[in-house]
Structure formats: structure tokens, C-alpha cells
N, C-alpha and C positions, 0 to 999 in steps of 0.2 A: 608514140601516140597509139597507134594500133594494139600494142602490148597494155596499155592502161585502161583502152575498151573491153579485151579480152577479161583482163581480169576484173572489172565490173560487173559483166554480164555473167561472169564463170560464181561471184557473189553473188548476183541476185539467184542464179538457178538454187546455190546451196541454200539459202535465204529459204529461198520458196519452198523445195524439198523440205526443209524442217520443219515450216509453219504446217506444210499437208501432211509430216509425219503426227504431230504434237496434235493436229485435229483429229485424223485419223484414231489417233492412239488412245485420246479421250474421247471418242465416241464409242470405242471395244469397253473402255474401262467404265463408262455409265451404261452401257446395255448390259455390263455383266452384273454391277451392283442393282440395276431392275430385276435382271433375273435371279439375285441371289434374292431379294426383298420380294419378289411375288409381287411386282408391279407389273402390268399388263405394256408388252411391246406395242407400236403402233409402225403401222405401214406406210408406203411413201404415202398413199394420200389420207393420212388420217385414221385407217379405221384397223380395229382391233386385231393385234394380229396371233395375242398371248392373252389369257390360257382359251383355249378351245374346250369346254364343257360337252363330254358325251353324255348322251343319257344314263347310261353306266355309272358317271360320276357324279351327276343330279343325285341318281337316287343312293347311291355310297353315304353323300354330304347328309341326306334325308333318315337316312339309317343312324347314321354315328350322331346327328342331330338330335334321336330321338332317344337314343342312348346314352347322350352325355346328359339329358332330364330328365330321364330316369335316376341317373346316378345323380345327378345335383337332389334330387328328393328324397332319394336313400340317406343320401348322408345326412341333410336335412333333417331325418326321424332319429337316425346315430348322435347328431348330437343333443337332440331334445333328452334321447333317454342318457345322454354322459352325463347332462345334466339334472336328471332326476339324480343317479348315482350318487353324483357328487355332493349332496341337496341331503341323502340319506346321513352320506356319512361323513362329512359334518355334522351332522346334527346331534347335540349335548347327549339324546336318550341312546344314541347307538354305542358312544363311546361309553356311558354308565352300564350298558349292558353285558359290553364284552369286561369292563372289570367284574361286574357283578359273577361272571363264567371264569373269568380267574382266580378268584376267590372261591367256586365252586370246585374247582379243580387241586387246590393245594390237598396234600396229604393231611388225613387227620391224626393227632397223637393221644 
């Protein structure tokens, strides 16, 4: 009888151990995919504990902000004028002209 207690309770300990390793183990592996995803950790009681914004990186985000619409507007005018381009040269009179200069170009006999 004593030997049949032992080893119930000698189970439940393994029992236990596994369930606190399995929790344990899935709490590392969802705090690592927040930090892999830029989700913001939280503290025991609630409050923010990830990312911490210095002023230094306010104003970085505020630079590269003003940078990237800048550039969205650049490009904005690159493709208006691609599309002038493209507008040119399709068009019936540009193709009639450059024959017209192949034709001016053959040798005369």
C-alpha cells in the first residue's frame, strides 16, 4: 500500500512539473513572437513595459517621416512625367517622324 501511494504522488509531482514546464515554455515562446512582431510587452500590473520612445527616436521617426513624403511626392512627379513620355511615344506622329529620318538617311544613287 505505502509503495502504491508513493508512486501516485511520485505522478502527480511529474504531472505537475510538465504542466509548469509547458506553461512556462509557452509564455518564452509568445513573449518572443511579441518581440519578434513589435508588439509592446506589458508588466505585472498592466502597464507598458516595450518600446520605450526617447526623444532621440520621436524625433528620428519625425525625420525619416518627413523623408519618406518627400519621397512618395518625388515619385509622384516621376511617374506623371513616365507618363508624359510614354503618351509621346506612342503617339502615331512620333513613329511617322522617325521613318520620315530613315528615309532621310538612306544613301542616294
Amino acid at each position: 500500500m505505502n509503495g502504491e501511494v508513493y508512486s501516485l504522488v511520485q505522478g502527480a509531482i511529474v504531472l505537475t512539473a510538465l504542466v509548469c514546464a509547458a506553461g512556462i515554455g509557452g509564455w518564452i515562446y509568445t513573449t518572443r513572437m511579441r518581440i519578434k512582431h513589435g508588439y509592446p510587452l506589458s508588466g505585472a500590473w498592466g502597464q507598458s513595459v516595450y518600446p520605450k520612445a526617447t526623444t532621440e527616436e520621436v524625433e528620428r521617426i519625425k525625420l525619416l517621416s518627413n523623408e519618406n513624403a518627400q519621397l512618395r511626392a518625388e515619385l509622384g512627379s516621376v511617374k506623371d512625367r513616365l507618363a508624359t513620355i510614354e503618351r509621346i511615344v506612342t503617339d502615331g506622329g512620333y513613329a511617322l517622324t522617325h521613318q520620315i529620318e530613315a528615309l532621310r538617311e538612306l544613301p542616294k544613287n
